[in-house]
N, C-alpha and C positions, 0 to 999 in steps of 0.2 A: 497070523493067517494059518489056519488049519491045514494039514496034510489033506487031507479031502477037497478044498476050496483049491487049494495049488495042483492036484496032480486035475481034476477038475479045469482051470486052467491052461495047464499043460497041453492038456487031449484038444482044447478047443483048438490052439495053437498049430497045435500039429495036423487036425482037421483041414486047416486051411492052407499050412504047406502043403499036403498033400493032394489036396481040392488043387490048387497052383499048379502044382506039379504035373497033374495030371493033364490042367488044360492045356497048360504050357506043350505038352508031348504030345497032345492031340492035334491042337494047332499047328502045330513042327509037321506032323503026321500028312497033315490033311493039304498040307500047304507046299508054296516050291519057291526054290530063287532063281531068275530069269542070269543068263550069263553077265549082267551089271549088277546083280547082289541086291535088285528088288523082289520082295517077298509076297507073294500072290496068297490069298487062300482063294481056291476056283479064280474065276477072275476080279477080284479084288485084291487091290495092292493096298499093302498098310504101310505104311509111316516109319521111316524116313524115306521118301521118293528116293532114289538115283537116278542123275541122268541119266538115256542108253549109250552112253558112250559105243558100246563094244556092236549095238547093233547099227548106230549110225555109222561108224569106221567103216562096216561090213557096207553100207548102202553106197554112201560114197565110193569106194572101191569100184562095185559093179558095176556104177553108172559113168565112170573114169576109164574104166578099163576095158568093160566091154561093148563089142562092136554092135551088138544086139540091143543093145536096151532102147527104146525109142525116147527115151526122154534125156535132157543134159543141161549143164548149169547155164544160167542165163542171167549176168549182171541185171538187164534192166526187170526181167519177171521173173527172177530166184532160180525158173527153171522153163525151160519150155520140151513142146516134142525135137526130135533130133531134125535137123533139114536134109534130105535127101534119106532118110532110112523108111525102114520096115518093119515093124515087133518082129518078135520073134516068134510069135504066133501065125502069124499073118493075118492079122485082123487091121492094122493099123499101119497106111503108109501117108508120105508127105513130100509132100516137094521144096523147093527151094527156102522157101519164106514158113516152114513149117505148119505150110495149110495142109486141113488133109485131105487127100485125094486117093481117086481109085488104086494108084499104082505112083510106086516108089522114083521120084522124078519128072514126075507129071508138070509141063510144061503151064503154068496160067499169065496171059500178058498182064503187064501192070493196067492196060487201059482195055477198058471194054468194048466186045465188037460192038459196030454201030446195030441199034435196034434190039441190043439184047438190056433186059435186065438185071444190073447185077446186084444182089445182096449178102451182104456178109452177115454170118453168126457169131457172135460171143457168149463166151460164158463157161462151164465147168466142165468134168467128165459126164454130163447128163448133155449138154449140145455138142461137143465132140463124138459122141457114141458109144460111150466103153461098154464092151462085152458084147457089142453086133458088129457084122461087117460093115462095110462102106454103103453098102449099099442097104442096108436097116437103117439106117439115119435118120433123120427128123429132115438132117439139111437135104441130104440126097430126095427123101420123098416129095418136099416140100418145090424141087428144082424140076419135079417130073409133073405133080401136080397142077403147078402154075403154066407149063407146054401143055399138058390133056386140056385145058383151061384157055390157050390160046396167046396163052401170053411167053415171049423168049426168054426165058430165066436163066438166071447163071447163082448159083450161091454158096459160095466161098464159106470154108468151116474153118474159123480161128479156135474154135473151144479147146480146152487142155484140162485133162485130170488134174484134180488137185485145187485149182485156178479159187481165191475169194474177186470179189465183185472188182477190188481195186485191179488185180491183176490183169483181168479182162478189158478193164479202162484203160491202164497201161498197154497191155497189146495195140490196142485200134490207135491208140499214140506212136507208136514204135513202130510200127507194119499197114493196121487194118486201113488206114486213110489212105496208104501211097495205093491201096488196089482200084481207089474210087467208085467205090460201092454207091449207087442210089438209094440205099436200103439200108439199116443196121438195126438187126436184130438182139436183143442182149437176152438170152435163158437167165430167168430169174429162179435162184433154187436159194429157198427161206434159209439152210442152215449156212448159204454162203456169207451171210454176215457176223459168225461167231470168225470164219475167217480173216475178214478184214479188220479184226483187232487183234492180228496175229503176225508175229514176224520168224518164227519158227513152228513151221506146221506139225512138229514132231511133238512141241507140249501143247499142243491143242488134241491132238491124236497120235494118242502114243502107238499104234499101232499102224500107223502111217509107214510105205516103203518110200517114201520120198523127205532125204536126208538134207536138202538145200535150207537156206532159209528169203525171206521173201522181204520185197519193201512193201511199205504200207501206208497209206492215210494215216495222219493224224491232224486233228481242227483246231487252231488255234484264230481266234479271233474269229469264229466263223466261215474262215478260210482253209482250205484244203493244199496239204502240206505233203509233199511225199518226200519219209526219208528212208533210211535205208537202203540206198540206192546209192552208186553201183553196190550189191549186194555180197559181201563176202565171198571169195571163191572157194571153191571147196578144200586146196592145203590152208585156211585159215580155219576152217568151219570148226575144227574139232576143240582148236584151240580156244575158242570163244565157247563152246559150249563147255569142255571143263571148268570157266571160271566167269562164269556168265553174268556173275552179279557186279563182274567188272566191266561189262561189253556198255558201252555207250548208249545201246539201242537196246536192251534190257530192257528197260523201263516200259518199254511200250510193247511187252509181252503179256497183254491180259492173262491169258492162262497159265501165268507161272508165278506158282505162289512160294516167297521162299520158305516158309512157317513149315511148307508140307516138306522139306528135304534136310529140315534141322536133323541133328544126329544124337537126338537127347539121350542119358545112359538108360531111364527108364525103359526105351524104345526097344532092348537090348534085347526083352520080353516079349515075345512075338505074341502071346495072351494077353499081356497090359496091350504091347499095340495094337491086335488088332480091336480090342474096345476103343482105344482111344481112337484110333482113323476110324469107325465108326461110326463114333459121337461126333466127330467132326467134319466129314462126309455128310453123313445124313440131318444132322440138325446145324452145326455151327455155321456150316459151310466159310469158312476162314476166308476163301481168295476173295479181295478186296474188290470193288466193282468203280472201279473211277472214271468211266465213261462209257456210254448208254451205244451197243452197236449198232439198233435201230436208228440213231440219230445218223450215224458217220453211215452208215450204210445209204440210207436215205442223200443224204450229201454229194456220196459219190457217184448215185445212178442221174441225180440231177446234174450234176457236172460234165456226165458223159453226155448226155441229153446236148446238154448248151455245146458241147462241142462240138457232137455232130452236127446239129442244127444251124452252124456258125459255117459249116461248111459246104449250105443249103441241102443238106439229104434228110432223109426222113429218119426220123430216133421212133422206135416202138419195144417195148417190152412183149414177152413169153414165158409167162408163168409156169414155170415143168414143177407140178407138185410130185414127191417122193411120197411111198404109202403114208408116212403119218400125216401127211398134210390133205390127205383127202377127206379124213377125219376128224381132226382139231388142226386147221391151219391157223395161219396168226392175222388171224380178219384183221386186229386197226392196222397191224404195218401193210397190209395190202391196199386199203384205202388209202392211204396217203401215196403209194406207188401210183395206183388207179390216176389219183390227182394230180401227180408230178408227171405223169406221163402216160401216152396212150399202153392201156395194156390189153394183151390178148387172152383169157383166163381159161385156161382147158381143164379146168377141174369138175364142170358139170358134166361131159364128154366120158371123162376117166369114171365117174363117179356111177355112171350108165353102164356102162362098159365094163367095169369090175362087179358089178351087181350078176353078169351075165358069165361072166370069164373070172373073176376073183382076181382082187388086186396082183397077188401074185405073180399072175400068165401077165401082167401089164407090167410089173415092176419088179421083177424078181431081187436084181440091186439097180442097176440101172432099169433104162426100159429095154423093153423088149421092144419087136421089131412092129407089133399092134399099139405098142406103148408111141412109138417113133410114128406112127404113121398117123393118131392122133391128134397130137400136136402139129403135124404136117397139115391137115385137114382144116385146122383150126384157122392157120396162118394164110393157106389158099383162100380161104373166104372171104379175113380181112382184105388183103393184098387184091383180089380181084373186086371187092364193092371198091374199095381205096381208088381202083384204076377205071373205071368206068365215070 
């Protein structure tokens, strides 16, 4: 080999450490590590995930310690609102049974006056109300509504931030029957079924402040299973998620893939990783899919259904579509709800309405108080053709 052909060589060689190098420093540059040693560039994380350990400790702590926080751990639904508090905002109070109500301790009897109507709601932070007062609410509008209308309503708000479909099933198990509601409402919100295949909300949404983990459905034989339950308290939680791939109930974390938290040395290369997260992010997509959440979700609104029904009240659904779903929502799993159960569809309404106002002023993250009043609107019509 010729002195030309080698130094030739050489240069190409060097070319590419130094092409490396560069990216390698750019990428370091451009990028950060979160206080658990995950490495973002903007908001993408690349490979090797960490758990948050150091931000979950932080969560737990707050919700342990202080007196402020409305929400707090709950064996049988991971977590619920706090009973007898107030945010610390004051947007959000509850009474005994953690319904929420105008004012902090608000008295509701388990049994209804004679001649009134009572209805309870379930369902997510979109029928609980987050980010309007008590009095913006779907539930509140919906209780003034149905009196302008003639009829004595009373309507009980079980919703809780956070909450997947199963949890809200659970609720009306645990509390919402002993109020004996004539009515039960359940807010249907499409992305609460990536939740019911989740038993720590934190790897579904790492950017979640809610450090609990949750029990869940799972079908076997057909049949609807809930395990999880009593749900870790929060001196175990952390221990479990250090060493997760030990936890019993692991398995039944659809969105935790271990492939993505391997600590290969290649990875070490924050250039190599971030091609390889991705290549595998955007085409390989690695986390495994071993059961279909339109099915178990499906499962469990019919399940609620048969129960309340078992206990002669009326079961209806209330579709709360979020802006994307105004625009591609997921029509066949809607039909098969439509099928399984009466539903109330406010999405031609929204669709009118944001044409005029822009989805935004309706849904800025939750709704708004046009957004709440809506859905309110929607529900008084059925409920008064229903009762005539």
């Amino acid at each position: 080999m010729n002195k030309e052909l080698k130094f030739s060589i050489a240069l190409f060689f060097c070319a590419i450490a130094v092409a490396f190098l560069m990216g390698e420093a750019l990428v370091r540059w451009i990028g950060h590590f979160d206080g658990d040693g995950n490495f973002f560039v903007h908001s993408f994380k690349l490979y090797p995930y960490r758990v948050p350990l150091e931000k979950w400790n932080e969560s737990i702590h707050q919700y342990l310690l202080s007196e402020n926080s409305y929400l707090k751990y709950d064996p049988f639904l991971g977590w619920s609102p706090r009973p007898n508090s107030r945010s610390e905002d004051g947007l959000y109070s509850y009474n005994s049974d953690a319904i929420r109500t105008p004012a902090s301790g608000s008295v509701i009897s388990k049994i209804p006056d004679p001649g009134v109507l009572r209805i309870a709601i379930f369902g997510d932070s979109f029928t609980h109300g987050d980010d309007v007062s008590f009095e913006d609410t779907w539930g509140f509008f919906l209780e003034n509504d149905l009196k302008k209308a003639g009829i004595n309503a009373e309507v009980l708000n079980f919703g809780a931030g956070g909450y997947g479909m199963d949890q809200s099933f659970v609720r009306w198990r645990k509390t919402g029957h002993l109020y004996d509601p004539q009515i039960v409402i359940f807010g249907l919100q499409l992305e609460n079924m990536n939740r019911n295949v989740s038993v720590s909300r934190a790897f579904y949404y790492s950017d979640t402040g809610i450090p609990f983990l949750k029990p869940r459905f799972i079908l076997e034989q057909g049949a609807l299973k809930l395990v999880n339950v009593p749900s870790p308290s929060p001196d175990e939680i952390i221990g479990i998620i250090r060493k997760f791939d030990a936890w019993e109930y692991s398995k039944y974390e659809y969105w935790y893939d271990k492939d993505r938290y391997q600590d290969h040395l290649f990875l070490r290369s924050k250039f190599l990783s971030f091609f390889y997260s991705l290549i595998n992010e955007k085409f390989k997509k690695s986390l495994a899919r071993k059961e279909d959440p339109e099915v178990l979700s499906l499962a469990i609104i019919s399940k609620f259904k048969a129960e309340v029904e078992s206990e002669g009240k009326i079961f209806c659904i209330v579709f709360l579509p979020a802006r994307t779903d105004l625009t591609a929502p997921n029509v066949r799993f809607l039909r098969k709800i439509d099928e399984a159960a009466t539903m109330i569809d406010t999405r031609v309404t929204f669709l009118k309405e944001a044409d005029k106002l822009g989805a935004q002023a309706l849904i800025p993250r939750h709704y708004s108080a046009r957004g709440n009043e809506i859905v309110a609107e929607a529900l008084t019509d059925f409920i008064v053709t229903m009762k005539r």
